[in-house]
N, C-alpha and C positions, 0 to 999 in steps of 0.2 A: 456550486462553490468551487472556487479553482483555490489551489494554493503551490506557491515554490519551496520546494525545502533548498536549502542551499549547501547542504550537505546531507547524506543516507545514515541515518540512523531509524533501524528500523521501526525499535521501539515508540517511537515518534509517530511515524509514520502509521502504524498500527493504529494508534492513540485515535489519532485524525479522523483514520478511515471507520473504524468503527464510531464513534460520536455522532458526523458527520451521514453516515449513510450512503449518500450516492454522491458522486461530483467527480474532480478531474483531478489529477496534480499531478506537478513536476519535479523529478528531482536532479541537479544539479549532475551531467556526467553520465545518467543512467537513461533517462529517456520521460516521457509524460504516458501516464498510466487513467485509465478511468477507473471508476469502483461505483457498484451496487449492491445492494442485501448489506452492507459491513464487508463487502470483499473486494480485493482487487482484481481487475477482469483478467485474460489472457490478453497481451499485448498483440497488436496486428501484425508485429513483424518475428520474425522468428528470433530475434537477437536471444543469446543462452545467457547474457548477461542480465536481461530485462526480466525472463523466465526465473532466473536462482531468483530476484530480489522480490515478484511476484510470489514465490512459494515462501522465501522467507516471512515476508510480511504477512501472509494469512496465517501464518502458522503462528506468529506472535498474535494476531487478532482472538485465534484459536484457544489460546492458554489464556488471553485479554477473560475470554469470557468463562474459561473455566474456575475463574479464581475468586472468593467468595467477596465478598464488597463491602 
């Protein structure tokens, strides 16, 4: 499943990637990311700005799942 966010929100983004499981997506500005397990992977290029938004968003995945349903 590919999907474009068209703006970074991460919580969104979170949402997505954990539901969804494994696929691709893009986000508007920041760069396209893959994701498996409910995680987003390490992006192939060293960008520090792709790396904060990948750490951001697992972290938000991280608390996704700690929170009672």
């Amino acid at each position: 499943m590919f999907r474009n966010f068209k703006a970074y929100r991460p919580l969104q983004v979170a949402r997505f990637v954990k539901t969804l499981f494994k696929g691709k997506l893009h986000i508007e500005g920041i760069g396209s990311f893959e994701f498996d397990g409910g995680k987003l992977l390490m992006p192939n290029n060293e960008n520090k700005k792709m790396l904060s938004v990948m750490s951001e968003v697992n972290q938000h995945i991280r608390q996704l799942s700690l929170m009672p349903a």
